[in-house]
C-alpha positions in Angstrom: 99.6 142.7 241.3 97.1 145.7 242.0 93.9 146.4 244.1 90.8 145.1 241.5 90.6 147.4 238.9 93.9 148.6 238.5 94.3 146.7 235.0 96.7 143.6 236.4 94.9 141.5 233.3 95.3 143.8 230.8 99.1 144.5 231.6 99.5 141.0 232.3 98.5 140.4 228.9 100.5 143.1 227.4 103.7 141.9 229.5 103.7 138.3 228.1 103.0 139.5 224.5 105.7 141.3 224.2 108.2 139.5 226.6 106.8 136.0 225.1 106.0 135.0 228.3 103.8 132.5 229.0 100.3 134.0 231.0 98.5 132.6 233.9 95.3 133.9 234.2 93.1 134.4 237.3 90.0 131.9 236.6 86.5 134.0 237.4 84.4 132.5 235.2 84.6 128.8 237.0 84.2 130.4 240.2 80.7 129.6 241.0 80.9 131.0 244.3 81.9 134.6 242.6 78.5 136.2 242.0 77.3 134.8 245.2 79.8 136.1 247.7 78.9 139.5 246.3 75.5 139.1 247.4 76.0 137.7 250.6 79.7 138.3 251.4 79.8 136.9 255.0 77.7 133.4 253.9 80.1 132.9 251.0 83.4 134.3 251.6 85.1 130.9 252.6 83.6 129.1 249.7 84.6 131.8 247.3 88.0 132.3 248.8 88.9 128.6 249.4 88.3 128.2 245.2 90.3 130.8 244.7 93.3 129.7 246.3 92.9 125.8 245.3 93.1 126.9 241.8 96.0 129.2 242.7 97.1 126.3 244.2 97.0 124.1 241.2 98.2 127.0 238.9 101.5 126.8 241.3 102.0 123.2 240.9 101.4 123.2 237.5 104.1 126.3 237.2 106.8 124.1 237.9 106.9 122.0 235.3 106.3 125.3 232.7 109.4 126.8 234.0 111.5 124.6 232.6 110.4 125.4 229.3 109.5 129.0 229.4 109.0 132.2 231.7 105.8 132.9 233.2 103.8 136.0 234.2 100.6 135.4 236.3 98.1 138.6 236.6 97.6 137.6 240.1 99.9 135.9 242.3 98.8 133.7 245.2 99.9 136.0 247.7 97.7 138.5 247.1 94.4 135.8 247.2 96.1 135.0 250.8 97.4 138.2 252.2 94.3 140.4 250.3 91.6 139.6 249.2 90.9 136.4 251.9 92.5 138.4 254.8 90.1 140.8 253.7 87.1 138.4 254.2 88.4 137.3 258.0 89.1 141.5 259.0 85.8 141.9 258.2 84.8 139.2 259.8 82.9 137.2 257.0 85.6 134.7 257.2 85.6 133.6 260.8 88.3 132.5 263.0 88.5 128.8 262.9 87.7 129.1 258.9 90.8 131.4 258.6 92.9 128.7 260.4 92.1 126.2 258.0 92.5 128.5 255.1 96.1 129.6 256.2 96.9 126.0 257.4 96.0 125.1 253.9 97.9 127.4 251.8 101.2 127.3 254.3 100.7 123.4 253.5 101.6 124.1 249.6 103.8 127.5 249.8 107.3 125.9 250.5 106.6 124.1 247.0 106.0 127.4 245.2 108.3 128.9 243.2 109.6 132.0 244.1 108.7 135.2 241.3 111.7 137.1 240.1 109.6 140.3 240.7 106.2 141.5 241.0 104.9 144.3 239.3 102.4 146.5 241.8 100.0 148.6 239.5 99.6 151.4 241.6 95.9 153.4 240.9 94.0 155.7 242.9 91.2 155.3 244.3 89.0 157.0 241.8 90.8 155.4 238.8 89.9 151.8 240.9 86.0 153.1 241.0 85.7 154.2 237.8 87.8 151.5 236.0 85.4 149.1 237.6 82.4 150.8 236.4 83.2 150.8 233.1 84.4 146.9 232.4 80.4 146.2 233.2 81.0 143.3 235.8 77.2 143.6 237.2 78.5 141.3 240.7 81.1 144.0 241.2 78.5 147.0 240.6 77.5 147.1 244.4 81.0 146.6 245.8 81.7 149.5 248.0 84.1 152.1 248.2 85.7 150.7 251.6 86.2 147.2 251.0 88.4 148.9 248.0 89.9 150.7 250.0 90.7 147.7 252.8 92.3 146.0 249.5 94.7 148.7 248.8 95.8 149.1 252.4 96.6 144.9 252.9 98.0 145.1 249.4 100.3 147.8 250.3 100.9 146.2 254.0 102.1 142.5 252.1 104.2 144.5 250.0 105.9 146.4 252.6 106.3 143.6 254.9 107.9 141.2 253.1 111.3 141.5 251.7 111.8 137.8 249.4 110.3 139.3 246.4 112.1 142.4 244.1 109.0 144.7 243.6 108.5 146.8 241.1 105.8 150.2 241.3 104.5 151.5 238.4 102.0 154.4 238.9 99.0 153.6 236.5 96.6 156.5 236.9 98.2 158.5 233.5 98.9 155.2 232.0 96.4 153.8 229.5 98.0 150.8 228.6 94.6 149.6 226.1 95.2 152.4 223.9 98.4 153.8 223.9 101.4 152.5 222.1 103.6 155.0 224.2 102.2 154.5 227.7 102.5 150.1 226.7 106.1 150.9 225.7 106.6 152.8 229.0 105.4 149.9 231.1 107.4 147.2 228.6 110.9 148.8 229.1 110.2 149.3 233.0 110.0 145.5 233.8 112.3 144.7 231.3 114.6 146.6 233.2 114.1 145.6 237.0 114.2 141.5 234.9 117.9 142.3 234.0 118.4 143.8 237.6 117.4 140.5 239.3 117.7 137.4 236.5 
């Protein structure tokens, strides 16, 4: 978990190589709603949003059954679509009131089935790491995002994770930590969730 641009795929990636995990990735490409929301946010935010989380939805569902035969890591979990990125959407008010009902009424439907994750690892990143990280992966929808919806991002993230007190979290400050390139910095983040995973299995 992370504010966009904080690497969550990449690490997510790295994670269940080495911990043979099986990964559960966040599905943009489908998303046909994607590229328009981030032209016209407050027409398309529900759309966007709602697709987001009925494919978390499914992903969930579907987790079930893969538990039995192996661990998982996802790069996002379905909190953070809820408690982020679509509470985002309704604080700025391009996701209005009665559509946020429906939203939350949809995902509270589904959440007592969910399992619950033995720990999420937050990627903590500043807020010019974020920008710049963002620049560079070449995303041309995310090009013209600006500075303070980031910013909103990282304060719900950091609200959710303060709040609620189920789910062991794990910090790991990623600004120094280039986890593409260096064997060191991906052994550093490797042995740090292996060791909050013994604290909690």
């Amino acid at each position: 978990m992370g504010t966009m641009g904080s690497g969550k795929t990449t690490a997510a990636r790295l994670l269940a190589r080495h911990l043979q995990f099986q990964l559960l990735e966040e599905n943009f490409g489908e998303n046909a709603f994607l590229s328009r929301f981030y032209s016209d946010m407050k027409r398309w935010a529900f759309h966007s949003q709602t697709f987001f989380l009925m494919e978390k939805i499914t992903q969930m569902m579907d987790t079930c059954a893969l538990l039995e035969k192996k661990s998982i890591i996802q790069d996002t979990p379905i909190q953070q679509d809820v408690f982020s990125y679509a509470k985002a959407q309704h604080v700025l008010g391009n996701i209005d009131d009665a559509e946020w009902k429906l939203y939350q009424k949809i995902y509270f439907s589904f959440e007592p089935l969910f399992p619950k994750p033995d720990c999420i690892v937050y990627l903590e990143t500043s807020m010019p790491h974020i920008t710049k990280r963002i620049s560079s992966r070449g995303r041309g929808y995310e090009q013209k995002i600006p500075q303070s919806y980031l910013e909103l991002l990282d304060m719900l993230n950091h609200k959710w994770l303060t709040e609620q007190k189920e789910i062991p979290v794990l910090v790991i400050a990623t600004d120094g930590l280039n986890i593409v390139t260096s064997a060191k910095a991906q052994e550093h983040m490797i042995d740090q969730v292996k060791k909050q995973l013994h604290v909690v299995v």
